[in-house]
Predicted model as a PDB file, atoms N, CA, C, CB and O in Angstrom, pLDDT in the B-factor column:
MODEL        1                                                                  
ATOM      1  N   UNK A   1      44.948 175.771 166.394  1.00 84.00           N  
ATOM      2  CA  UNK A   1      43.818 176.511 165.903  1.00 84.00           C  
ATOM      3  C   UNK A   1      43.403 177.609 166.871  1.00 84.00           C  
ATOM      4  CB  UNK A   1      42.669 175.582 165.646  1.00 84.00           C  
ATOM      5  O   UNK A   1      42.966 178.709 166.534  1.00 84.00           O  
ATOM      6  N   UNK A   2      43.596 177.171 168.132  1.00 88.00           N  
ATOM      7  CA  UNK A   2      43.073 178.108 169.255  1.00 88.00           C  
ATOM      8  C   UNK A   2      43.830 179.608 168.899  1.00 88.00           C  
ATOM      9  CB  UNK A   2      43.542 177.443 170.956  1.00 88.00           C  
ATOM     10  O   UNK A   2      43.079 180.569 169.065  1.00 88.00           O  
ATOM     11  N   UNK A   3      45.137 179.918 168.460  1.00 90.00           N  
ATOM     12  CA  UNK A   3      46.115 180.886 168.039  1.00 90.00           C  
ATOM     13  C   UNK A   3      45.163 182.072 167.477  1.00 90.00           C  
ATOM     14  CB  UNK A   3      47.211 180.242 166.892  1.00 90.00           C  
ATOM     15  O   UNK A   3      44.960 183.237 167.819  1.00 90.00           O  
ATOM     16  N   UNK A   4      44.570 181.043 166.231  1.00 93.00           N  
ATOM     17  CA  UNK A   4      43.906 181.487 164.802  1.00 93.00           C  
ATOM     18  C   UNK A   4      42.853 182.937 166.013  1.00 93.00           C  
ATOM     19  CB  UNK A   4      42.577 179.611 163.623  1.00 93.00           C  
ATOM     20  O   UNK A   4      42.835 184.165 166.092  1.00 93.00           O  
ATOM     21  N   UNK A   5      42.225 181.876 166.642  1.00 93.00           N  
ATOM     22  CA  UNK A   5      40.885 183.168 167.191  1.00 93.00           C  
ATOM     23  C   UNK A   5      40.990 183.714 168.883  1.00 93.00           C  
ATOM     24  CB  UNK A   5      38.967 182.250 167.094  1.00 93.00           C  
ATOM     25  O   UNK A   5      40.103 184.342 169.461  1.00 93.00           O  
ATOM     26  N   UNK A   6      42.062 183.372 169.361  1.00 89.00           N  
ATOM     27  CA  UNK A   6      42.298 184.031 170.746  1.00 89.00           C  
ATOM     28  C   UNK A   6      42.284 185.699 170.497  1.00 89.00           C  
ATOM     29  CB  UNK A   6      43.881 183.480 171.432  1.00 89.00           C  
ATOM     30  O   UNK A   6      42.070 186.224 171.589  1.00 89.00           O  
ATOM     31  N   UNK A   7      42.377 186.313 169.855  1.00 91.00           N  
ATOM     32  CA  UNK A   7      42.393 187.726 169.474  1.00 91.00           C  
ATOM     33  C   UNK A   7      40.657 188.414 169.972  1.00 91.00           C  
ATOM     34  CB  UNK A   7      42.778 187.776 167.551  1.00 91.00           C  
ATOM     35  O   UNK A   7      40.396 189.515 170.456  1.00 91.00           O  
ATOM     36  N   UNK A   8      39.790 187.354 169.646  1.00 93.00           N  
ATOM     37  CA  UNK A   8      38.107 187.386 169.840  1.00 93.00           C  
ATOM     38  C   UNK A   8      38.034 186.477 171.429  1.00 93.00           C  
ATOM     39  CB  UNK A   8      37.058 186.345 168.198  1.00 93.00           C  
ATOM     40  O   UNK A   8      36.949 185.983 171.736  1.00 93.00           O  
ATOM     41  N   UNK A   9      38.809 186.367 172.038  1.00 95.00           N  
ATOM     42  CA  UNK A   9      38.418 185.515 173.100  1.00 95.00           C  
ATOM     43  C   UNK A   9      38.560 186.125 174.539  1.00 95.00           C  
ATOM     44  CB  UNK A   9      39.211 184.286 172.994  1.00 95.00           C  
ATOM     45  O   UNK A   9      39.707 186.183 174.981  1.00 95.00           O  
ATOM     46  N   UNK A  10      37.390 186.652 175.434  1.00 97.00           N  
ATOM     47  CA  UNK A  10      37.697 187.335 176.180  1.00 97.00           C  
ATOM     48  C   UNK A  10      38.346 186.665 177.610  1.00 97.00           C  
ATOM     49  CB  UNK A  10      36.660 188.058 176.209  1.00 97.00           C  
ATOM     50  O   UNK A  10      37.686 185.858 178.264  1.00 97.00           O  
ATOM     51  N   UNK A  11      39.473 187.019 177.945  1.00 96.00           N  
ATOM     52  CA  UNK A  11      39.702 185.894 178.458  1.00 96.00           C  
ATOM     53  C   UNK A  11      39.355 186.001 180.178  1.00 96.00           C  
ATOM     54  CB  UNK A  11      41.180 185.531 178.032  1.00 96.00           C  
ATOM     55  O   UNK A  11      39.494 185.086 180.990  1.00 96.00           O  
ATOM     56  N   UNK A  12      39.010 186.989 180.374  1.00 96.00           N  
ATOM     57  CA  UNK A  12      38.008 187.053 182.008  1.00 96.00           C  
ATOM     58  C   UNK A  12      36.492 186.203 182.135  1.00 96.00           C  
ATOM     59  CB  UNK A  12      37.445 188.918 182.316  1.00 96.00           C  
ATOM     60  O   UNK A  12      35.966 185.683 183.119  1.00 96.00           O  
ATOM     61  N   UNK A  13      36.118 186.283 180.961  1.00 96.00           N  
ATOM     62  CA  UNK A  13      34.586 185.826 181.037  1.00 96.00           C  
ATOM     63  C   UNK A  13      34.404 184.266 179.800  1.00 96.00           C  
ATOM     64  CB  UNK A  13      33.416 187.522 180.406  1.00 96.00           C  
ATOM     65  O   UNK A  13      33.372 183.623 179.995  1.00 96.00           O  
ATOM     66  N   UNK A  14      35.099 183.871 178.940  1.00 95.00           N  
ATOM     67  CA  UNK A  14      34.680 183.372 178.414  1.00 95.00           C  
ATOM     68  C   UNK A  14      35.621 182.073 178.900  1.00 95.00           C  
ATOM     69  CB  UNK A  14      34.473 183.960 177.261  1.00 95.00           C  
ATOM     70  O   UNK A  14      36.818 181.872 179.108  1.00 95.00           O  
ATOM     71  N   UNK A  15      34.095 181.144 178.972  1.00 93.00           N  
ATOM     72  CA  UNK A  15      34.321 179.695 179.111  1.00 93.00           C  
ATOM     73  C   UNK A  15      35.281 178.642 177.921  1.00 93.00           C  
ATOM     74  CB  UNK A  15      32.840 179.207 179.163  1.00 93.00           C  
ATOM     75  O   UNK A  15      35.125 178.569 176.702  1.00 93.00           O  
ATOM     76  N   UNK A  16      36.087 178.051 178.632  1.00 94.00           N  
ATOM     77  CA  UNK A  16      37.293 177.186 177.833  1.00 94.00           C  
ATOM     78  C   UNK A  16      37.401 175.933 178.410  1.00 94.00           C  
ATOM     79  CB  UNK A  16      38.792 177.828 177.893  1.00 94.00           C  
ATOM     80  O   UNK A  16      37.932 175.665 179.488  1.00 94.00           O  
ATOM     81  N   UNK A  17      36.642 174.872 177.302  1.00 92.00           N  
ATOM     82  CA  UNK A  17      36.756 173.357 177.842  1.00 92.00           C  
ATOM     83  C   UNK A  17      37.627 172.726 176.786  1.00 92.00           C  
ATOM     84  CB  UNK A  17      35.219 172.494 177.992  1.00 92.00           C  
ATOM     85  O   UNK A  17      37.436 172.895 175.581  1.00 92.00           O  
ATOM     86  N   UNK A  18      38.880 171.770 177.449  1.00 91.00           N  
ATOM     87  CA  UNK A  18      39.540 171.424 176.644  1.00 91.00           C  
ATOM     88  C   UNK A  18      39.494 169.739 177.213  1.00 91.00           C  
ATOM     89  CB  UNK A  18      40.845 172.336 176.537  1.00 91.00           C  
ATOM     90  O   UNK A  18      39.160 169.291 178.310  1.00 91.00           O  
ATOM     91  N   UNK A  19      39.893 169.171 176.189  1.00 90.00           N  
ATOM     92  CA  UNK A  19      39.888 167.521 176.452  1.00 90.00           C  
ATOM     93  C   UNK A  19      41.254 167.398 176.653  1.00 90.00           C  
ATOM     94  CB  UNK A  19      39.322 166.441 175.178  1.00 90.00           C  
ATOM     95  O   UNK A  19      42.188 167.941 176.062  1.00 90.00           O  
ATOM     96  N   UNK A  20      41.234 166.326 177.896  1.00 90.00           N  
ATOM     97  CA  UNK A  20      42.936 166.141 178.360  1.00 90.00           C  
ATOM     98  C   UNK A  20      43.256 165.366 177.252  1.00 90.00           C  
ATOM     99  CB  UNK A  20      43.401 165.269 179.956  1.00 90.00           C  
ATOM    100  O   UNK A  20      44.480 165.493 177.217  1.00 90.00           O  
ATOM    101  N   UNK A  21      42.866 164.453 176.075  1.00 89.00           N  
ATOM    102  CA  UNK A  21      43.573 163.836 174.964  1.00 89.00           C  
ATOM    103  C   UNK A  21      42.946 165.025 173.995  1.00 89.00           C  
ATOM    104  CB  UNK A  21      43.195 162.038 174.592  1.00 89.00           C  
ATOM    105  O   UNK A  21      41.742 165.222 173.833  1.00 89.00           O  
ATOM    106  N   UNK A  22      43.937 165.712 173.437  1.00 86.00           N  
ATOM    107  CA  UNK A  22      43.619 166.204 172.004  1.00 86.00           C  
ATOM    108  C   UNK A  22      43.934 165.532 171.241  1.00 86.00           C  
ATOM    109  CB  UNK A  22      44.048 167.250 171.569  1.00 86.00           C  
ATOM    110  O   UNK A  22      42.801 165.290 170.826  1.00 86.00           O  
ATOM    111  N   UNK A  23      44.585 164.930 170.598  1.00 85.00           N  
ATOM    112  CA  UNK A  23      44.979 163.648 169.894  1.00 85.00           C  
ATOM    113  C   UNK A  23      46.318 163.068 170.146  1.00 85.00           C  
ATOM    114  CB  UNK A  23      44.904 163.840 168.491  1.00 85.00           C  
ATOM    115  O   UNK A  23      46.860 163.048 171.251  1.00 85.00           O  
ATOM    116  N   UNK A  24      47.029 162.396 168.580  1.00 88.00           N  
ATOM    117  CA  UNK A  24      47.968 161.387 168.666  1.00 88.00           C  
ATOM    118  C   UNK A  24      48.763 162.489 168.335  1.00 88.00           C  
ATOM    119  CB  UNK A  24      47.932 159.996 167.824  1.00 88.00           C  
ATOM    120  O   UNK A  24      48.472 163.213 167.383  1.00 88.00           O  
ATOM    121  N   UNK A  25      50.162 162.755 169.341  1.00 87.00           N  
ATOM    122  CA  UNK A  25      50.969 163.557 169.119  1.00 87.00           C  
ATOM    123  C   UNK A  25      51.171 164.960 169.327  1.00 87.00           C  
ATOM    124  CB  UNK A  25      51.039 163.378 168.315  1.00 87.00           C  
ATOM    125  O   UNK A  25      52.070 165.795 169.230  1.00 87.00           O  
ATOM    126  N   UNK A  26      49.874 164.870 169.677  1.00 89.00           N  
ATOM    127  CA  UNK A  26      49.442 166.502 170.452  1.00 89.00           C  
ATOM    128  C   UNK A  26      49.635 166.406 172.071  1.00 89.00           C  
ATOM    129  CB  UNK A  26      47.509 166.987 170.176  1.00 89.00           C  
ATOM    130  O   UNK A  26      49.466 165.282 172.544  1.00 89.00           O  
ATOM    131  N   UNK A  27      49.897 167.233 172.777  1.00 91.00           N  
ATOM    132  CA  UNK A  27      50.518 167.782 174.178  1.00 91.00           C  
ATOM    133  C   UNK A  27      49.238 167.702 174.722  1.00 91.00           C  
ATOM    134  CB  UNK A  27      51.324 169.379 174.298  1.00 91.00           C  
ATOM    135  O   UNK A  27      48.316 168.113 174.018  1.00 91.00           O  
ATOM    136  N   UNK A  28      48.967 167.225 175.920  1.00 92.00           N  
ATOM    137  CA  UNK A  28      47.897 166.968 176.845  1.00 92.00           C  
ATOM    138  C   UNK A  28      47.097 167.990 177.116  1.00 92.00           C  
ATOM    139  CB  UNK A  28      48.313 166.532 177.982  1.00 92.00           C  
ATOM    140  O   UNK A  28      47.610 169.028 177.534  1.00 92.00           O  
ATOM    141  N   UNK A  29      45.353 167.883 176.891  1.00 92.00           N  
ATOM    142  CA  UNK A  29      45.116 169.418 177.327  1.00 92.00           C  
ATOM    143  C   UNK A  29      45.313 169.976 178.361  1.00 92.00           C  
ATOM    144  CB  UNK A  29      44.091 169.796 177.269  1.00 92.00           C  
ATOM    145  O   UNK A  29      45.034 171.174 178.400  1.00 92.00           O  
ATOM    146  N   UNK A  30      45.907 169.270 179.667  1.00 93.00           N  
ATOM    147  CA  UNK A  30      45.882 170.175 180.868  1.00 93.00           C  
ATOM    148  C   UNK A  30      47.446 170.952 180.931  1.00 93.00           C  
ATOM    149  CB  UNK A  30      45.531 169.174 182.353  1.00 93.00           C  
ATOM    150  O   UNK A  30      47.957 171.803 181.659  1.00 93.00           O  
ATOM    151  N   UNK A  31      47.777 170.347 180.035  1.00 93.00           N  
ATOM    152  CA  UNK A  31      49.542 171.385 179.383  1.00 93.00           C  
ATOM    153  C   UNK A  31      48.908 172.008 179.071  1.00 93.00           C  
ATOM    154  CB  UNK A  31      50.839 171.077 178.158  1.00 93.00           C  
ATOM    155  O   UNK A  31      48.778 172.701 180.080  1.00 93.00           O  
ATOM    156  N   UNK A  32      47.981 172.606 178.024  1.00 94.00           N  
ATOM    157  CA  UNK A  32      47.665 173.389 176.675  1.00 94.00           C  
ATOM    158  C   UNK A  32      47.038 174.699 178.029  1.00 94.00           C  
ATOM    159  CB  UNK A  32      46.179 172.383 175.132  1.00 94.00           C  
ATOM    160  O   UNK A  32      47.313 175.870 178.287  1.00 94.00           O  
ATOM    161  N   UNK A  33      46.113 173.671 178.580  1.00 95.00           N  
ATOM    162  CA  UNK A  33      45.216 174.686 180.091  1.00 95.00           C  
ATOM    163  C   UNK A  33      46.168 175.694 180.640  1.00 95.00           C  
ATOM    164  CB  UNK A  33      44.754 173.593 181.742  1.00 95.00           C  
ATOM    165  O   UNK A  33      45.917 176.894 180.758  1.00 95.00           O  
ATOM    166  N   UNK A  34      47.663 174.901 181.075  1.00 95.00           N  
ATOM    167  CA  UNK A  34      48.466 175.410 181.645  1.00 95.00           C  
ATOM    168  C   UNK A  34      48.989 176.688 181.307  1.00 95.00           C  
ATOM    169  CB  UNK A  34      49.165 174.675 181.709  1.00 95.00           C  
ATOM    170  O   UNK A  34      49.282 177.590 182.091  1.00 95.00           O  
ATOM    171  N   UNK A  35      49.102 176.683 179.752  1.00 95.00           N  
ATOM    172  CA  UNK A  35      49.362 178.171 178.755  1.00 95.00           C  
ATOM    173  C   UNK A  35      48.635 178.705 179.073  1.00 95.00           C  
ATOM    174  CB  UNK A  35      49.317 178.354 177.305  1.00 95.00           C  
ATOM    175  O   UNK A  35      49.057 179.687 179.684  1.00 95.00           O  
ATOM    176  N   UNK A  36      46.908 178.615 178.993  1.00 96.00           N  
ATOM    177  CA  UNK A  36      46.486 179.634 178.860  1.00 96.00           C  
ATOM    178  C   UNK A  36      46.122 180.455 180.247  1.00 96.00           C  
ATOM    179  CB  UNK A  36      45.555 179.400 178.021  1.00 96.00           C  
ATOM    180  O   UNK A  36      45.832 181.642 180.395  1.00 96.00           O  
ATOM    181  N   UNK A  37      46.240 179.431 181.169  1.00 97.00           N  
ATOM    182  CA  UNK A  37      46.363 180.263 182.423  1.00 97.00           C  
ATOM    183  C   UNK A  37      47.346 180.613 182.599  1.00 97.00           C  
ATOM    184  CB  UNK A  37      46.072 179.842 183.492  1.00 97.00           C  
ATOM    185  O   UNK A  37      47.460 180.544 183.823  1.00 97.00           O  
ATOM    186  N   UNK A  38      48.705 181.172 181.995  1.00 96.00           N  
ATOM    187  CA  UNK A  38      49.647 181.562 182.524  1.00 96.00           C  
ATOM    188  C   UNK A  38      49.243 183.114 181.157  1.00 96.00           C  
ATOM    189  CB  UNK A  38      51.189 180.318 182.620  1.00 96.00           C  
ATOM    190  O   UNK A  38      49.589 184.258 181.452  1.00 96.00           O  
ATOM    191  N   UNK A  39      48.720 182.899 180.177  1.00 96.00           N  
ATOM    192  CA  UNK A  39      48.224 183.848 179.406  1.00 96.00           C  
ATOM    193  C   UNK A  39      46.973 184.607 180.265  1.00 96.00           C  
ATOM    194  CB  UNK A  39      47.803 183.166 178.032  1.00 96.00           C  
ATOM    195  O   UNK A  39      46.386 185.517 179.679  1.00 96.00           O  
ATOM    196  N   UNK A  40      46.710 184.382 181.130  1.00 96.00           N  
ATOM    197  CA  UNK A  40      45.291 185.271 182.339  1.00 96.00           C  
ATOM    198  C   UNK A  40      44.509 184.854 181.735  1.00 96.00           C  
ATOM    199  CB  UNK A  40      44.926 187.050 182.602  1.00 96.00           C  
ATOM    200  O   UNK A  40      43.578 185.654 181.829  1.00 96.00           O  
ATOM    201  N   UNK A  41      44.150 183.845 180.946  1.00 96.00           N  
ATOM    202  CA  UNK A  41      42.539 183.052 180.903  1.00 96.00           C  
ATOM    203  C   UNK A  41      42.197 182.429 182.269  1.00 96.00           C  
ATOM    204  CB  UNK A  41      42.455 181.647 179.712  1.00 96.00           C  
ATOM    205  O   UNK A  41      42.914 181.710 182.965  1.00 96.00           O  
ATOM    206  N   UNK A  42      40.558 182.997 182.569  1.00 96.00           N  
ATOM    207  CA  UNK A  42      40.252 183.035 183.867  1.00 96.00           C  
ATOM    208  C   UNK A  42      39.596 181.452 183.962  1.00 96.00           C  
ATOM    209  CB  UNK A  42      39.232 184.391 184.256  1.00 96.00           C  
ATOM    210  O   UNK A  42      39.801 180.662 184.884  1.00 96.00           O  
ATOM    211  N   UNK A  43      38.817 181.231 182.843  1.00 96.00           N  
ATOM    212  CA  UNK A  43      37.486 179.974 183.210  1.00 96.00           C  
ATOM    213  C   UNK A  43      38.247 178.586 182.379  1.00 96.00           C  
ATOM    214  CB  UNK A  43      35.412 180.493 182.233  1.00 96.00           C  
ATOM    215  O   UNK A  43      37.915 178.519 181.196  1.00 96.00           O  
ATOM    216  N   UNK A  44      38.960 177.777 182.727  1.00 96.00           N  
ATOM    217  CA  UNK A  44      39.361 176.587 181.887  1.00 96.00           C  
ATOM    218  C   UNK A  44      38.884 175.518 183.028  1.00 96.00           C  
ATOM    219  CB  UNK A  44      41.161 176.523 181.375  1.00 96.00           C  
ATOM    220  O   UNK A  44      39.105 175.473 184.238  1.00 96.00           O  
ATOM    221  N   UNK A  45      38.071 174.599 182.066  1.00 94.00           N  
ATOM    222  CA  UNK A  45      37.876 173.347 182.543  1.00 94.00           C  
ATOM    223  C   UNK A  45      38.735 172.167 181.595  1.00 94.00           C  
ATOM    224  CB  UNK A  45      36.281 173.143 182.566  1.00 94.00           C  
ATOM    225  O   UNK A  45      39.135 172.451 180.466  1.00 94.00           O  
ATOM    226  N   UNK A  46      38.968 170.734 182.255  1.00 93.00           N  
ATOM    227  CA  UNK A  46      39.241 170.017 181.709  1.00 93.00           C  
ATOM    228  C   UNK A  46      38.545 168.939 181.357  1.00 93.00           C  
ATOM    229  CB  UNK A  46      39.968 169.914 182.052  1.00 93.00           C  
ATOM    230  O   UNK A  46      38.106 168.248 182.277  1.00 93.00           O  
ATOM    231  N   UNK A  47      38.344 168.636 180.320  1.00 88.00           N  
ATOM    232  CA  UNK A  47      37.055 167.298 180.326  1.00 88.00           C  
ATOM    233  C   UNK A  47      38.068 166.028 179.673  1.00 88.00           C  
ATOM    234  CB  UNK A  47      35.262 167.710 178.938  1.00 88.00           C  
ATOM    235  O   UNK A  47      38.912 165.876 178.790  1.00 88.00           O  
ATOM    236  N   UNK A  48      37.309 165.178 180.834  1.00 88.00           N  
ATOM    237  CA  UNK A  48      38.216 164.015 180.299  1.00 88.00           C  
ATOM    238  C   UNK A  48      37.252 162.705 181.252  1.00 88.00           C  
ATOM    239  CB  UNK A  48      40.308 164.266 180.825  1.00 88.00           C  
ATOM    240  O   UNK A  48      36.435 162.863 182.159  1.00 88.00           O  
ATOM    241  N   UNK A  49      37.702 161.570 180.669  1.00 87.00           N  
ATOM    242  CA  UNK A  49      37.318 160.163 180.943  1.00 87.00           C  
ATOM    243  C   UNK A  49      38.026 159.578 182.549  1.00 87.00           C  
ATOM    244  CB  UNK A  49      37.941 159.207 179.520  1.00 87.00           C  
ATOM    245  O   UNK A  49      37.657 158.695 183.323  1.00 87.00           O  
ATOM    246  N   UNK A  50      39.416 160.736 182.579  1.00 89.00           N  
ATOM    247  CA  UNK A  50      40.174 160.115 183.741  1.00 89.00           C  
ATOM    248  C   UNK A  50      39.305 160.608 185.279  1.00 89.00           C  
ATOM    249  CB  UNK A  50      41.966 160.763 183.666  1.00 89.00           C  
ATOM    250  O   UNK A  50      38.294 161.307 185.213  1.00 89.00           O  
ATOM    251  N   UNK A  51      39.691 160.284 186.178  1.00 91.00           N  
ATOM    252  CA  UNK A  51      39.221 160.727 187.748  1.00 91.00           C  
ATOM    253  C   UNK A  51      39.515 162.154 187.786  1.00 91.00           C  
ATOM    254  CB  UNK A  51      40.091 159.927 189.086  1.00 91.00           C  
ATOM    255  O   UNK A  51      40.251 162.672 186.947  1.00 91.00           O  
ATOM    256  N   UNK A  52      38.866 162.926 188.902  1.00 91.00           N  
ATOM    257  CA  UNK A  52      38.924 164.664 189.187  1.00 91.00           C  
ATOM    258  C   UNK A  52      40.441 164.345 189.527  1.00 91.00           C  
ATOM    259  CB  UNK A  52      37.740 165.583 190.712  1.00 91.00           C  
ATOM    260  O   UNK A  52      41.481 164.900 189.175  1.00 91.00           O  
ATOM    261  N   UNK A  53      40.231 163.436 190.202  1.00 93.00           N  
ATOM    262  CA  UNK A  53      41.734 163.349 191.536  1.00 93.00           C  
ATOM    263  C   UNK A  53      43.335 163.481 190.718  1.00 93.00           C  
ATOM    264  CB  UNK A  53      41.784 161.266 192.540  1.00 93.00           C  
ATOM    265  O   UNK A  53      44.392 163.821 191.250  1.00 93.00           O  
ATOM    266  N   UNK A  54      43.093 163.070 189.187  1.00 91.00           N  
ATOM    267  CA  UNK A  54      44.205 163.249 188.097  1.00 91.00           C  
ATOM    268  C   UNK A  54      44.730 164.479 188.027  1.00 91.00           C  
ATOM    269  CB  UNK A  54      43.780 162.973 186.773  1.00 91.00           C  
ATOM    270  O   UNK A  54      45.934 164.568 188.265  1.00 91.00           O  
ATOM    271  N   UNK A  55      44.089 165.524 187.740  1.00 92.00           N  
ATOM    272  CA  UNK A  55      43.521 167.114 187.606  1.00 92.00           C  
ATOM    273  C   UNK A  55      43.542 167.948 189.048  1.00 92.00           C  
ATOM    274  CB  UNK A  55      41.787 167.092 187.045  1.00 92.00           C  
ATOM    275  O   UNK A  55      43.853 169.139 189.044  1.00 92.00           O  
ATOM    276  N   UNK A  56      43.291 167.452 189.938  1.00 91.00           N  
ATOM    277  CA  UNK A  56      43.571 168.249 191.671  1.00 91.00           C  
ATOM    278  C   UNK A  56      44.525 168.809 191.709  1.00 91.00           C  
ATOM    279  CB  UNK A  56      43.762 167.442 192.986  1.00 91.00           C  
ATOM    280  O   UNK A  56      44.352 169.897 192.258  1.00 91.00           O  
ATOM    281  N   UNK A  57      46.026 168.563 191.243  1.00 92.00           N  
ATOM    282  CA  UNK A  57      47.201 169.908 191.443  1.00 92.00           C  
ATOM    283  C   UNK A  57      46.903 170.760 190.695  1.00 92.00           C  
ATOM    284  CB  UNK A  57      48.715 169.734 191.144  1.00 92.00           C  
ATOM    285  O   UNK A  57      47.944 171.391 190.508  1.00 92.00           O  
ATOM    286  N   UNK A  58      46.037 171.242 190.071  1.00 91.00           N  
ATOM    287  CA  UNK A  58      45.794 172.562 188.741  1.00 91.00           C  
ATOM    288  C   UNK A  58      44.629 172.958 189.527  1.00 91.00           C  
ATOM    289  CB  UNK A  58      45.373 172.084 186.722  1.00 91.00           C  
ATOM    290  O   UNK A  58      43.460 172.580 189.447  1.00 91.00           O  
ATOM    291  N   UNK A  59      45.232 173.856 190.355  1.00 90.00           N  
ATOM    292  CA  UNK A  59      43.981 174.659 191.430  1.00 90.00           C  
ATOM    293  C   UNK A  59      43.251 175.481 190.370  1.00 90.00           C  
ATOM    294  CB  UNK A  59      44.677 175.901 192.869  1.00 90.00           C  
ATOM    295  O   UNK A  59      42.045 175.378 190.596  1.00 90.00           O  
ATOM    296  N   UNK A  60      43.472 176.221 189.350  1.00 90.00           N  
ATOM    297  CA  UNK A  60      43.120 176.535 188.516  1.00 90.00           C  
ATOM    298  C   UNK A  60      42.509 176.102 187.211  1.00 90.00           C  
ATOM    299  CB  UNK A  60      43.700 176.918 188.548  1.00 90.00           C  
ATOM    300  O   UNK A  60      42.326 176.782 186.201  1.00 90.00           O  
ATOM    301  N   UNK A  61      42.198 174.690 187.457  1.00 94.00           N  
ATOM    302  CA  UNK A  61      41.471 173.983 186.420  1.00 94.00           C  
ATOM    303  C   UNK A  61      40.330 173.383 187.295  1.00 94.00           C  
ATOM    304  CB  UNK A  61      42.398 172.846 185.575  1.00 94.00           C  
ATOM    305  O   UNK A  61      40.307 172.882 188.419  1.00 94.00           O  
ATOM    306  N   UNK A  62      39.134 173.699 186.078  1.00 93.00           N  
ATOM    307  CA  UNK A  62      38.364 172.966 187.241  1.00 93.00           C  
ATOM    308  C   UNK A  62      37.761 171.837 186.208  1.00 93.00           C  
ATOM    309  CB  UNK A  62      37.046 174.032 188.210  1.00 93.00           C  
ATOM    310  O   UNK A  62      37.599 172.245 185.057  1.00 93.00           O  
ATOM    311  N   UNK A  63      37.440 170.590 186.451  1.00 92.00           N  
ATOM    312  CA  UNK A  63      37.523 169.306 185.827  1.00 92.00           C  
ATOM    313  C   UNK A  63      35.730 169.313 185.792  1.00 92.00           C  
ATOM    314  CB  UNK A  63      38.510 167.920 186.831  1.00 92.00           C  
ATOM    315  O   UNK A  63      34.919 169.756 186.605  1.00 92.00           O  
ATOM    316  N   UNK A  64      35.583 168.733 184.694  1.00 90.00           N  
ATOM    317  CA  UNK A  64      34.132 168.536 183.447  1.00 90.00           C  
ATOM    318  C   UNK A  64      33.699 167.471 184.190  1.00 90.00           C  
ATOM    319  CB  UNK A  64      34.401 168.057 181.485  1.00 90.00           C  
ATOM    320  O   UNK A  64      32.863 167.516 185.093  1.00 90.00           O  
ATOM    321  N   UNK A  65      34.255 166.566 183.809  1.00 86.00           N  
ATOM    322  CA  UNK A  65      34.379 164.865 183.330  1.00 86.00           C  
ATOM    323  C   UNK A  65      34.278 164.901 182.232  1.00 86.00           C  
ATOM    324  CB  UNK A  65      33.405 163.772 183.748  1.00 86.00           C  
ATOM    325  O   UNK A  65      34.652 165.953 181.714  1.00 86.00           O  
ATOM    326  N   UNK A  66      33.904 164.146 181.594  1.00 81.00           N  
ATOM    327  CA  UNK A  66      33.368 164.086 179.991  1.00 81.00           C  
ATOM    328  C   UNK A  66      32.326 165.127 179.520  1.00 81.00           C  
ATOM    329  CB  UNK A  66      32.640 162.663 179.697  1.00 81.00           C  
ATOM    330  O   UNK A  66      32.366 165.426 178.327  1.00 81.00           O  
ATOM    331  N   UNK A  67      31.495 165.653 180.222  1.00 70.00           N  
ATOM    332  CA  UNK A  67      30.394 166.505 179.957  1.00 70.00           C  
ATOM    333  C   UNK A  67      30.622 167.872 179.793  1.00 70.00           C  
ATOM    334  CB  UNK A  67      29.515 166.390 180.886  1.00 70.00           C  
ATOM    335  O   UNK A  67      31.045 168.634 180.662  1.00 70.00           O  
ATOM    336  N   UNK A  68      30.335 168.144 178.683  1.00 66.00           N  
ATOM    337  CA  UNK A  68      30.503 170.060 178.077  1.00 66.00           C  
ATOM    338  C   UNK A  68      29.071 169.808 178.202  1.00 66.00           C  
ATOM    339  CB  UNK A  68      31.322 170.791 176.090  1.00 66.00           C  
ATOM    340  O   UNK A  68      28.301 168.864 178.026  1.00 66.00           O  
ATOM    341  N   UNK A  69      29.000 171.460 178.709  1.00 68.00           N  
ATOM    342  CA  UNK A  69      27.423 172.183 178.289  1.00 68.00           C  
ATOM    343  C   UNK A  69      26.910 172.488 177.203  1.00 68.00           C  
ATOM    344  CB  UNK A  69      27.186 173.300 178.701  1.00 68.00           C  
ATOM    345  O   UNK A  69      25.828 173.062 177.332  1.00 68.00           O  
ATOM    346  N   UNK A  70      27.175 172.369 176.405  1.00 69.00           N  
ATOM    347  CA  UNK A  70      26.872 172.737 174.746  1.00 69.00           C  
ATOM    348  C   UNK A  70      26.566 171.604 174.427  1.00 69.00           C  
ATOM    349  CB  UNK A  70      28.030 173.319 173.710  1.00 69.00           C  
ATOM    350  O   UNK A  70      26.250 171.354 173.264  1.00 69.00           O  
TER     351      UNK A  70                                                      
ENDMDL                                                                          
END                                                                             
């Protein structure tokens, strides 16, 4: 879905929280993170249930926990 509206998504300034389980059969969000920082999206967090310490090699991700601001 993300495909559908990345065209509207600025990717220097706008905030991107993804859950490390997107579902059953879907690719982990800190893979999905991994695209889009290799696409120059600047702000990706990862929110998830697991420890920061899971998430520490992705200098470029910076980890939620479970908690979005919205």
């Amino acid at each position: 879905e993300f495909e559908q509206h990345k065209e509207r998504i600025n990717k220097e300034h706008t905030r991107i929280y993804i859950d490390s389980n997107l579902g059953n059969g879907e690719m982990p969000g800190e893979d999905f993170a991994k695209i889009l920082h290799e696409q120059g999206y600047k702000h990706l967090s990862i929110a998830s249930g697991y420890e920061a310490e899971h998430f520490q090699h992705f200098e470029w991700l910076k980890y939620a926990g479970k908690n979005c601001p919205f």
